[in-house]
N, C-alpha and C positions, 0 to 999 in steps of 0.2 A: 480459075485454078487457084487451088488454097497455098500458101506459103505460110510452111512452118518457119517461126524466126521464135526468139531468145527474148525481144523487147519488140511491143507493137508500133506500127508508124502511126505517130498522134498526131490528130489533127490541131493545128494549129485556132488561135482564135478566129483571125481573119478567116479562114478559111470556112471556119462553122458560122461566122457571121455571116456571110457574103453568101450561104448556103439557107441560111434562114429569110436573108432577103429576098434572095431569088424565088425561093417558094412561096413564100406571101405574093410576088407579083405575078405569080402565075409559071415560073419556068418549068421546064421537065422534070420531075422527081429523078428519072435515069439519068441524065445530063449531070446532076451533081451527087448523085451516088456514086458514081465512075472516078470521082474527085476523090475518095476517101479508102486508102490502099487499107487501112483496118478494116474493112470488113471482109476482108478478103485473106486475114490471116492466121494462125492459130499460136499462139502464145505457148510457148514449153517453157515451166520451170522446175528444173533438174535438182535434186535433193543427193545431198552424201552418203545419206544413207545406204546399207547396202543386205535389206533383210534377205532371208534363204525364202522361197517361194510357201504361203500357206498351205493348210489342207480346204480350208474353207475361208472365205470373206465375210466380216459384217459389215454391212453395207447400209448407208444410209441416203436419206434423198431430204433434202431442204431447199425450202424457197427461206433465202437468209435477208429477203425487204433492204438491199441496198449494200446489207454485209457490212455498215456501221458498227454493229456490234461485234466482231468479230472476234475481239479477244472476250465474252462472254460464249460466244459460239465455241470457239478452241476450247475452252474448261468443259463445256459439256462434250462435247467429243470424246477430249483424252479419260471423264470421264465413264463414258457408253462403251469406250475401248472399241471405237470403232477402227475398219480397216480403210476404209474408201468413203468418200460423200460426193454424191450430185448434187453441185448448188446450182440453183437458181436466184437469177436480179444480184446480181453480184456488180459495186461497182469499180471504176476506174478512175479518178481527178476529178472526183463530181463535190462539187459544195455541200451540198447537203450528207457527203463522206466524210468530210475532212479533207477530201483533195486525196485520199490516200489508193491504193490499188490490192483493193478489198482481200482478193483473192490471193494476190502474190504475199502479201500482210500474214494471212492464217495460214500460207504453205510453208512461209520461214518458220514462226510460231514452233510449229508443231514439227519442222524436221522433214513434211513432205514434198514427194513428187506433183505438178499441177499443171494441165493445161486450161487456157483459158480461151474463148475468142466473144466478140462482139455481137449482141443481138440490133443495138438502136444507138449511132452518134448523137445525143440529148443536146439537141440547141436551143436548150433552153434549162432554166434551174431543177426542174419537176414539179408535180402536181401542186395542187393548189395548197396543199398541208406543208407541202416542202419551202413554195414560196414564201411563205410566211415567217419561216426562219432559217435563211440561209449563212452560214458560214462565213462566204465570201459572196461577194456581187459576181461570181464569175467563173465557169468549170476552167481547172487547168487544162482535161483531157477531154472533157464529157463524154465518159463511153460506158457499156452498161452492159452488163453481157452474162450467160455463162459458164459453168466452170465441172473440173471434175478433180479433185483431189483424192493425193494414195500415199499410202504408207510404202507401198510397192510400187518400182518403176513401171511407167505407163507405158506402152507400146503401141505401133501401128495408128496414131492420134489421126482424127479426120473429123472434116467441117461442113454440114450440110445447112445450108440456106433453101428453106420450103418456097418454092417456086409460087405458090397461091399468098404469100406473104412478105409482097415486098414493101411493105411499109409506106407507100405512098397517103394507103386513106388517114393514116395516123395523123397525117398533121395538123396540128390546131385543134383538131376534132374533140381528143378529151383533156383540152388546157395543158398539154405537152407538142413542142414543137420535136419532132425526130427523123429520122433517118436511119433506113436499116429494114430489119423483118426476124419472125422465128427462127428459130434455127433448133439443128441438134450435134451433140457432138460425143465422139468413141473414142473409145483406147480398151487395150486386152492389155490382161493381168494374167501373167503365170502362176500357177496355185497346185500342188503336188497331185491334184486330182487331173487337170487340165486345165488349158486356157480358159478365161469367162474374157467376155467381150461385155463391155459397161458402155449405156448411152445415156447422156443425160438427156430431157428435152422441157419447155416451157410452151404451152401448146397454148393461143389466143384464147381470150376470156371474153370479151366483143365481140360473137361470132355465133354462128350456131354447134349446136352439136354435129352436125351434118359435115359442113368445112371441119372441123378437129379430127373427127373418122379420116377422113381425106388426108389428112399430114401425117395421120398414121400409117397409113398404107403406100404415103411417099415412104416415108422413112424405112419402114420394112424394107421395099424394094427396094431402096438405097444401100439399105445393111448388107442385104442381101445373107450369108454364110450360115445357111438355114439347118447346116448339120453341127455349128458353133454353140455351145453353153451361152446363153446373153441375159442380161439384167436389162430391161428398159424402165428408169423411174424420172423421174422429176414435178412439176406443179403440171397436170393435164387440166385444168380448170372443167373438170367436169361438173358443170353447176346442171345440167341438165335444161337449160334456158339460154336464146339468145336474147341476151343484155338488150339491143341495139332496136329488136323489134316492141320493147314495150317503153313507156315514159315512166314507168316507177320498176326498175328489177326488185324489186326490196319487198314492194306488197305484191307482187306475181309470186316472190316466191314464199311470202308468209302465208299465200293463198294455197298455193301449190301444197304446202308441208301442212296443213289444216287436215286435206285430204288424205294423205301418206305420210305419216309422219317421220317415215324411215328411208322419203323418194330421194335427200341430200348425203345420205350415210351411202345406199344401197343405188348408186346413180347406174348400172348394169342397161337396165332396160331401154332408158330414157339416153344416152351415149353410147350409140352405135360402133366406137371407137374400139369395145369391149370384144364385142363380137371378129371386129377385124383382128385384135392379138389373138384370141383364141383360133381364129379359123389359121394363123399365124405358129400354134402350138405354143402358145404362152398361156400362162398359166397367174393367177394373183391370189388366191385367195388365201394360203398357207403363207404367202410375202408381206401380206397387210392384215391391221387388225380393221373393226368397222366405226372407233372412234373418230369424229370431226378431225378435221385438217388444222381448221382454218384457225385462229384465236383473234376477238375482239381486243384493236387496244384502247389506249388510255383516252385518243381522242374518239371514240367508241366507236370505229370502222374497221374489221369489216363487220355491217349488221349484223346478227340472227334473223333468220335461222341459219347458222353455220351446217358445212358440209365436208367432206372427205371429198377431195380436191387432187392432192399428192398418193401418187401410189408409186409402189412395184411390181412391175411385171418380170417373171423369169422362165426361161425355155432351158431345156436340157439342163436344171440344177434341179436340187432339192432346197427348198427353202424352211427353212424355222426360226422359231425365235423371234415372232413379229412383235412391233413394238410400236406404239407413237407417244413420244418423249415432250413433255409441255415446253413449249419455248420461253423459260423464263432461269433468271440467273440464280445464283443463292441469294439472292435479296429480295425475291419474288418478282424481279421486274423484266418486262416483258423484251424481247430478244428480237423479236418477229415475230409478221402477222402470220406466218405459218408453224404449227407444231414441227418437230426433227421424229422424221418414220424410216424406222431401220429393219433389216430382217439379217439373219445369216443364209449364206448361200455354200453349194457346194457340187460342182460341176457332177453330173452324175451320169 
């Protein structure tokens, strides 16, 4: 059961220590998931704000890479004159953050509404890029999650944990010790047209296309309110290849895009997931342009060949105005490894 609360229960250190030991020696992965009441809650932070309900939303969806940058982030935002953003990798008391609470950071910022919840307790600093220059020796909170932010009060917020995704294999496995799993999460926004229902989600990247269809079609059922307006966006990692069954992703998929040059833009065929929204009555193609997602940075990862990764999916709206916004500030430096992809919506 989800519990809405105001401020999350953090895990203490000891506790994510004792939790990383135990998993190195072999304990139950359930056994000390059970330990950690954050994953189990959903973060509201409430804004003064008090705008009169839109005709229509522009709506965006970013993977914001840890949401370090996030007062670069806010300037493009206010901006794009957005109304709503699905973020993804958003963090919480993580070193390699500043210790700071990513999310709650760019919702004061800006004056909005935000719920937030947990995808993975990080017990450990992060990847191998991270290790290398951390902050501090030490997460105050380590929590990593994410998020939906509004110009407009949020409504009806809910927290779905994908049952094929409890984070057990993660550990160690790609030099991040964690705890946790995917997830997705809603809130409806009143707009003078009607209700739109906004989900954000971050769908595995380690996995095949095969398991990603499958969380879609949890999640659907989960939504369920199939006569509801709804927006589904976030980072779907539609690379069209599981990572996990080759020892080089990088030259499968430079081999791959030789042949098609357009199979990382145009991933439809190749991501079954597609077909489930549509059989679903969603719709993307008027929601998204067919530019890359993804942007290489400075330490020159993620490779090329880059692909269209982030999308929007939308049911009972009309969508326009698609757009993918380069992730980089007015100094030309880089924000995140993912572009910012917005459309306008409007309950129809």
């Amino acid at each position: 059961m989800t519990k809405r609360v105001t401020d999350l229960t953090l895990p203490d250190i000891a506790l994510r220590e004792a939790a990383l030991a135990g998993l190195d020696r072999g304990d139950s992965y359930a056994t000390w998931v059970s330990q950690f009441q954050c994953l189990n809650e959903l973060e509201i932070t409430a804004a003064a704000s008090a705008h009169p309900p839109p005709p229509a939303l522009r709506i965006g969806a970013w993977n914001l890479e840890r949401g370090s940058r996030w007062t670069a982030a806010q300037a493009v935002i206010m901006e794009q004159n957005l109304d709503l953003v699905l973020l993804t990798e958003m963090d919480h008391g993580m070193s390699r953050s500043r210790q700071e609470h990513t999310t709650r950071a760019l919702c004061h910022a800006l004056g909005w509404h935000g719920i937030f919840a947990v995808e993975f307790v990080e017990l450990g600093l992060g990847n191998p890029w991270e290790l290398n220059q951390p902050v501090d020796p030490f997460n105050q909170a380590g929590l990593h999650g994410n998020a939906i932010i509004s110009r407009y009060p949020l409504r009806n917020p809910k927290l779905l944990r994908f049952s094929d995704s409890d984070g057990s294999w993660w550990h160690r496995r790609f030099s991040e010790a964690r705890l946790g799993g995917r997830i997705a999460l809603v809130a409806e926004i009143a707009t003078t047209t009607g209700v739109i229902s906004c989900v954000v989600t971050h769908l595995e990247n380690n996995t095949s296309p095969t398991v990603r269809s499958m969380a879609i079609d949890e999640l659907l059922n989960w939504h369920g309110k199939h006569d509801l307006a709804c927006v589904v966006g976030g980072d779907f990692n539609t690379s069209t290849i599981d990572p996990t069954e080759t020892s080089d992703p990088f030259q499968l998929r430079q081999i791959l895009v030789e042949s098609d040059p357009e199979r990382f833009r145009n991933p439809e065929v190749h991501e079954p997931l597609f077909e489930v929204f549509s059989k679903a009555n969603f719709h993307w193609n008027t929601a998204n342009t067919r530019d890359v997602s993804q942007r290489t940075r400075e330490r020159g990862y993620p490779k090329p060949p880059l692909g269209r990764i982030d999308w929007l999916f939308t049911r009972h709206l009309s969508a326009t105005e698609a757009r993918t916004t380069a992730a980089v500030d007015i100094a030309g430096h880089t924000i995140a490894d993912h572009e910012l992809i917005q459309a306008t919506v409007t309950a129809s």
